[in-house]
C-alpha positions in Angstrom: 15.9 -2.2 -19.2 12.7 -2.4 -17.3 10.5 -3.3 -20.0 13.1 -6.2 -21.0 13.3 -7.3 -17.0 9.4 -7.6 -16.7 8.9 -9.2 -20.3 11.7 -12.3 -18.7 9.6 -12.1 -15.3 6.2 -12.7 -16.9 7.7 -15.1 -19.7 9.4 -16.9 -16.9 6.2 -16.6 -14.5 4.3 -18.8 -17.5 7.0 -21.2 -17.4 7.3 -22.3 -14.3 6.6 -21.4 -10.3 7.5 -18.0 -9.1 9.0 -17.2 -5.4 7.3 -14.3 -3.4 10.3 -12.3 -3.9 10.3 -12.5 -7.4 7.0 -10.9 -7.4 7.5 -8.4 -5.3 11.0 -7.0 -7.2 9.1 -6.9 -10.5 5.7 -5.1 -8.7 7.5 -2.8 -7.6 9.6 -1.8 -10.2 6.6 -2.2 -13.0 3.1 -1.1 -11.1 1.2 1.3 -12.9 0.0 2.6 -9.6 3.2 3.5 -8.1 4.4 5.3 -11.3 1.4 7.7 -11.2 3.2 9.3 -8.0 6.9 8.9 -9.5 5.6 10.7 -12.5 4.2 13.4 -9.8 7.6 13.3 -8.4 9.2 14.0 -11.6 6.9 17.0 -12.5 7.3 18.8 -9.1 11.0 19.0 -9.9 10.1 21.4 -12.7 7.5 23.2 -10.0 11.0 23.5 -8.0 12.6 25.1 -11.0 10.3 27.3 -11.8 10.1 28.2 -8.2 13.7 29.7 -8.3 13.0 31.7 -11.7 12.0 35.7 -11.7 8.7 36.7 -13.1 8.7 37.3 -16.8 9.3 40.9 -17.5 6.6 42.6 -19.5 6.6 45.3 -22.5 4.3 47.7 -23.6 4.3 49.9 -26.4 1.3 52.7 -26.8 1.0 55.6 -28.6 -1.4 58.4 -29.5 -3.1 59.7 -32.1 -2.1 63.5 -31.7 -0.5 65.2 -34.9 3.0 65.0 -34.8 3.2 68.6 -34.7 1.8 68.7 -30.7 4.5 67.6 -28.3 2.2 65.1 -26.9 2.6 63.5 -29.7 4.8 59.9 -28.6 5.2 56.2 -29.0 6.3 54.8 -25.9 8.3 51.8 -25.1 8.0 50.7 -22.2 9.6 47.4 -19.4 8.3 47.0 -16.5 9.9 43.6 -14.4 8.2 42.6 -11.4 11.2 42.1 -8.0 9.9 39.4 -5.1 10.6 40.7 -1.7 13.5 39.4 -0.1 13.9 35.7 -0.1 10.8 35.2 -1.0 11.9 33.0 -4.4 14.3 30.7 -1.6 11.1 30.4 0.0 8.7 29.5 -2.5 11.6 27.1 -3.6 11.9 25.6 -0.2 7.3 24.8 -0.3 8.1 23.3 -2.8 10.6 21.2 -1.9 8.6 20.1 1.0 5.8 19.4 -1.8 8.3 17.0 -2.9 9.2 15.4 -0.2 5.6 14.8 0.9 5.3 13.1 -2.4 8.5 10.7 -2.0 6.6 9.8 1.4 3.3 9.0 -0.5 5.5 6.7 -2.8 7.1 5.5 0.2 3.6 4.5 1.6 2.0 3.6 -1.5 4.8 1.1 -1.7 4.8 -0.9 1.5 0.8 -1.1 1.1 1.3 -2.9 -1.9 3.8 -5.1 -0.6 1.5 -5.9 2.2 -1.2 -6.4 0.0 0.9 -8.8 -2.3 2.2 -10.6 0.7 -1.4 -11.1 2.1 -2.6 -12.6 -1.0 0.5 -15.2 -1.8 -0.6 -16.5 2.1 -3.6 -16.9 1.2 -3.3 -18.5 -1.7 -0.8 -20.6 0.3 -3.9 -21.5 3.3 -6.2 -22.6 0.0 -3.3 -25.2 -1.5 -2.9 -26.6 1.7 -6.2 -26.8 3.0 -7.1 -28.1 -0.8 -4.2 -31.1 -0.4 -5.4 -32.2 3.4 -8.7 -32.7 1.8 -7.2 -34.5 -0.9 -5.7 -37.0 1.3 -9.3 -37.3 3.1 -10.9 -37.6 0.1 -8.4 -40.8 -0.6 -8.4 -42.3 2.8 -12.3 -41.9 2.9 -13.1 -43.3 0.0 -10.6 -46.4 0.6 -12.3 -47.0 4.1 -15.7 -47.2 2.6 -14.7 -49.8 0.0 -12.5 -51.3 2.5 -16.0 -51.7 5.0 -18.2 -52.7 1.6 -16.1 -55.7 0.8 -17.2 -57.3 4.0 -19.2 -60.1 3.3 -21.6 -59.6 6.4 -22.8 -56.1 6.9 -25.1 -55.4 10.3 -27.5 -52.7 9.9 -25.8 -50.4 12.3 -22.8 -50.6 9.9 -25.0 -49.7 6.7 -25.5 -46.1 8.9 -21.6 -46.1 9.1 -21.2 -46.3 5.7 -24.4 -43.9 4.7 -22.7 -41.2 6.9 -18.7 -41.8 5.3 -20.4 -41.2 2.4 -22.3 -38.4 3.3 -18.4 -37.2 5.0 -16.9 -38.3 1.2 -20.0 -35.6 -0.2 -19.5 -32.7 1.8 -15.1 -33.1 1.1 -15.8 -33.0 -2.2 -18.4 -30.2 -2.0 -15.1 -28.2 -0.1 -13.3 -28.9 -2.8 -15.1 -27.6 -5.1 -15.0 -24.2 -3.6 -11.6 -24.3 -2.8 -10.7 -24.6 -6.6 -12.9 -21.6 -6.8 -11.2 -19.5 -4.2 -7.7 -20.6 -5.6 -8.5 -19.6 -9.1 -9.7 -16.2 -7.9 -6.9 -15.5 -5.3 -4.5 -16.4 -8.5 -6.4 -13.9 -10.5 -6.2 -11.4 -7.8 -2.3 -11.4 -7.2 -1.8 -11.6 -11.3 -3.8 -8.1 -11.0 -1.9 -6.8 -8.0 1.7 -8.2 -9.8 0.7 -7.2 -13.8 1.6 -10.3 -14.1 -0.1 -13.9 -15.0 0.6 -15.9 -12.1 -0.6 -19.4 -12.5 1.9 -21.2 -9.7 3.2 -19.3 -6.8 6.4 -21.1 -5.0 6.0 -20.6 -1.0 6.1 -22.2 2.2 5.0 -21.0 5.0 5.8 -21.9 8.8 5.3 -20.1 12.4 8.7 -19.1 13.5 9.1 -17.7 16.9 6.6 -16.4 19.5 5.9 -12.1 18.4 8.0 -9.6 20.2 5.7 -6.4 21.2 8.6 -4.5 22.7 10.5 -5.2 19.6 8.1 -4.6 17.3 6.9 -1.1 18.7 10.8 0.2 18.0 10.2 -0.5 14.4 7.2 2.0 14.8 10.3 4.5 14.3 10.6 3.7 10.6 7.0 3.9 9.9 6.3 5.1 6.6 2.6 7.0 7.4 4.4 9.2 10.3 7.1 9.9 8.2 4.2 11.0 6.1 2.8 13.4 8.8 6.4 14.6 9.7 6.7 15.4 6.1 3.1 17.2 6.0 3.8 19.3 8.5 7.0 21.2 7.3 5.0 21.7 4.0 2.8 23.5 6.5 5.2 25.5 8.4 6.8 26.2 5.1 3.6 27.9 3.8 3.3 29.8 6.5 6.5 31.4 6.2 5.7 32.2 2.5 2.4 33.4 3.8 3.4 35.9 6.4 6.8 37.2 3.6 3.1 37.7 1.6 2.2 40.3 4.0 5.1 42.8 2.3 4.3 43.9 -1.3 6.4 43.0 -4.4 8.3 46.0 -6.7 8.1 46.6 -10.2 10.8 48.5 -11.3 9.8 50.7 -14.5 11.5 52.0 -17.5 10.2 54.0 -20.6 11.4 55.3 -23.4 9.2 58.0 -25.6 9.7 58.6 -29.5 8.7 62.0 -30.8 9.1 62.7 -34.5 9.4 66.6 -34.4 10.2 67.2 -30.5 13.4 65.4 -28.7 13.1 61.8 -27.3 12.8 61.3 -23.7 12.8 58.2 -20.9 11.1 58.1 -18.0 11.7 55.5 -14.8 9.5 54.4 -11.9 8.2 51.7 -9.6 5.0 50.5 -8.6 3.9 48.5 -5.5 0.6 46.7 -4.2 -0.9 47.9 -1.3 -1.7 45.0 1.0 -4.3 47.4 2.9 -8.1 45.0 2.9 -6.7 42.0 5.3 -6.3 39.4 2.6 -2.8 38.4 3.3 -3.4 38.4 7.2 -6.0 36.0 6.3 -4.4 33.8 4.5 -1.5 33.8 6.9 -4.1 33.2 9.7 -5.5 30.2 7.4 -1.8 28.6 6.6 -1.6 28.4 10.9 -4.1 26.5 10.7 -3.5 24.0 8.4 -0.2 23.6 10.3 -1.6 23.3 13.9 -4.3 20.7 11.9 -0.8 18.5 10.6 0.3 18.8 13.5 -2.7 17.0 15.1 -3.1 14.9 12.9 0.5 13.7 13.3 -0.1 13.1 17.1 -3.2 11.1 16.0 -1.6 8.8 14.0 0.9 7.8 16.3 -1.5 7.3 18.6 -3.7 4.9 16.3 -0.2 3.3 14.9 0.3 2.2 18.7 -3.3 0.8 18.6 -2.8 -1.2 15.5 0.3 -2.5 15.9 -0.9 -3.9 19.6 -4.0 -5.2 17.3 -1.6 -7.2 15.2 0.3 -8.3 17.6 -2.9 -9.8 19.7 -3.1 -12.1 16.6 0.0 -13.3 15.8 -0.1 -14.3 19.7 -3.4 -16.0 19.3 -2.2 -17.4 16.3 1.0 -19.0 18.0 -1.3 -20.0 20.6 -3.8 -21.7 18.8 -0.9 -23.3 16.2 1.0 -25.1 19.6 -2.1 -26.4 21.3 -2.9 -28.0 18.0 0.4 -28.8 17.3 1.6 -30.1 20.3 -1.3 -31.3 21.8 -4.6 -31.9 20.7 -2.6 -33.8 17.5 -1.0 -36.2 19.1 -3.5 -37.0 21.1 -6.5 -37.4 18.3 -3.3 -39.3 16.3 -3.7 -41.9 19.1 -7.7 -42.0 18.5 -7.0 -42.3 14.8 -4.8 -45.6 15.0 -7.5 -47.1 17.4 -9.9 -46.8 15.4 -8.3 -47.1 12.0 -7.2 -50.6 13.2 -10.6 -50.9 14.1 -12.2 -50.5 10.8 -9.2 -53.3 9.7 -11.3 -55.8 11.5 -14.7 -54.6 10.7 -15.4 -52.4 13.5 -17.4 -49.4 13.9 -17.1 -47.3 10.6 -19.5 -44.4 12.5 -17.0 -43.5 15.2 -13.8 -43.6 13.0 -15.7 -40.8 10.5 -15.9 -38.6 13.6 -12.2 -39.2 14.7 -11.6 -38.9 11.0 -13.2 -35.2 10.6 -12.3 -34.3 14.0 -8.5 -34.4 13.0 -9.1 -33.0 9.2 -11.0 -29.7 11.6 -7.5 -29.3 13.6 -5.0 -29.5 11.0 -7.6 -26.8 9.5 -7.6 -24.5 12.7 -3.6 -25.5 12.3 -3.6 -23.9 8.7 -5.6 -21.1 9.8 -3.6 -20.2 12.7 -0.4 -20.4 10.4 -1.8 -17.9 7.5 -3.5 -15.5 9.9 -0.2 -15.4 11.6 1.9 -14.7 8.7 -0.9 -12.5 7.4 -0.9 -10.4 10.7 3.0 -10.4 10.4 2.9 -8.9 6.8 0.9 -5.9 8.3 3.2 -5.3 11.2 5.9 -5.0 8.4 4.2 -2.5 6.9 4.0 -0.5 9.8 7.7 -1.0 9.8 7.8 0.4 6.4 9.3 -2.8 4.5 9.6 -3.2 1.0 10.6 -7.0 1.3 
């Protein structure tokens, strides 16, 4: 079923544009990345089976080579099954369910990364289009003014410097062009790798929405996928340390034997054995497993405290980003829109081609800033989601 759902997604993808979402469902459900730690998922089940299982018993058989006649004279059979001290299997079983659960949380990470990392491409492919369009429009309107100002019969020779630098403006569009087309072409090739899939027209629109919350944003914190992480770290720790210190007291094997003599009588023989934890070894690994735990548990309080850094990082640039997007918006545009129909009705009547160029580029650099300011916010919104932990 998933092989047939990603064959439609990437037929379909060919076909025609494809919505963020889209991408993201099939990603996730298809990446080759993620299924090296489901695959890890899957085998530590069996690690939790085997967990719960007794060790294999083991059976000797020796004999001698006395005569038959000596009484010493035996083949022995012997079974020898090794018992874990009490609870130590449930134990062993619950490590490794924490092993497994540490795992699930990797996945967990592994998968809002890529999401965020998917996202962060599709916006910039979206800041490229429309960067690419705006100069396409000043490409058009340039060129028209020039042939407009050239079809005046009478042309002073401060006008011929208007026109050298238009065309000098017309030069350097083109040239951004250029490397637009470039950057677009790559940041396609770059979400195709990230998707598995080849993208060639990506359906999105992006706009700023409302002003960023912090307060609201640092209760999403609670769902973050990386702490999680740390939480789940941690009681793999403390449940090592548990099977370390039931470590300290020795295993049984219980012992049975039975001896074949040809011309004496048969006899069995029973017994048990037991290590003799006497050298320090398991005191030292216990020692080492407190450790480890008191190092999770650091490195737990660490990450919440960079999380908290981060997410106020983020949120600095959405603001500045909302910021930035207004002015321009509401009003450094409407003023320079002013400027433009001056001295666009200007140039109608022959007038100065040099000043309209530099109202001309000085509205094509806001509506860049505007651009900008509208990807880097959704870009810095994307990571603040994945400090959420969302998949969407």
């Amino acid at each position: 079923m998933k092989t047939l759902l990603l064959t439609f997604v990437l037929l379909y993808s060919n076909l025609a544009a494809i919505t963020l979402d889209k991408i993201i469902e099939s990603s996730l459900a298809s990446s080759p990345s993620l299924e090296v730690i489901q695959a890890k998922i899957q085998a530590n089940r069996h690690r939790i089976d085997i967990a719960k299982q007794f060790n294999n018993p083991e059976l000797l058989l020796t004999t001698n080579t006395l005569d038959s006649s000596q009484k010493m004279s035996q083949t022995v059979l012997t079974l020898k099954q090794k018992i874990e001290f009490y609870n130590k299997r449930d134990t062993k079983e619950a490590l490794s369910r924490a092993e497994s659960a540490v795992l699930s949380e990797k996945l967990r990470v592994a998968q809002v990364a890529f999401v965020a990392e998917i996202k962060s491409e599709a916006y910039t492919i979206w800041e490229l289009r429309e960067l690419k369009n705006i100069l396409n429009n000043y490409i058009i309107l340039t060129q028209k003014n020039i042939e407009l100002y050239e079809s005046y019969t009478t042309v002073a020779a401060n006008q011929h410097m208007g026109i050298m630098k238009a065309e000098l403006s017309l030069a350097d569009l083109k040239i951004q062009k250029s490397t637009l087309d470039a950057n677009i072409y790559a940041s396609y090739a770059r979400l195709s790798y990230l998707s598995a899939m080849n993208i060639q027209e990506l359906e999105i629109d992006l706009k700023i929405e409302e002003k960023p919350n912090l307060a609201l944003m640092q209760r999403a914190l609670t769902s973050n996928p990386t702490l999680s992480l740390r939480e789940k770290e941690l009681q793999k720790q403390h449940a090592n340390v548990t099977l370390s210190d039931i470590n300290n007291y020795p295993d049984i094997n219980l012992i049975a034997g039975y001896a074949y003599r040809q011309n004496f009588d048969d006899y069995m023989n029973f017994g048990l054995s037991l290590s003799l934890p006497i050298y320090g070894t398991e005191d030292a690994k216990e020692e080492e497993a407190r450790a480890l735990e008191l190092s999770s548990l650091s490195q737990k309080k660490d990450t919440q405290i960079a999380l908290n850094a981060t997410l106020k990082a983020y949120y600095s640039q959405m603001l500045s980003s909302y910021t930035i997007y207004h002015i321009i918006e509401d009003d450094a545009l409407p003023q320079i829109a002013h400027m433009f129909e001056l001295s666009n009705s200007s140039i109608s009547t022959g007038g100065d081609l040099f000043k309209y160029v530099d109202v001309l580029f000085n509205k094509l650099a806001l509506e860049q800033k505007s651009i900008h300011a509208i990807s880097n916010y959704k870009k810095a919104e994307a990571k603040i989601s994945e400090l959420a932990g969302e998949t969407k």
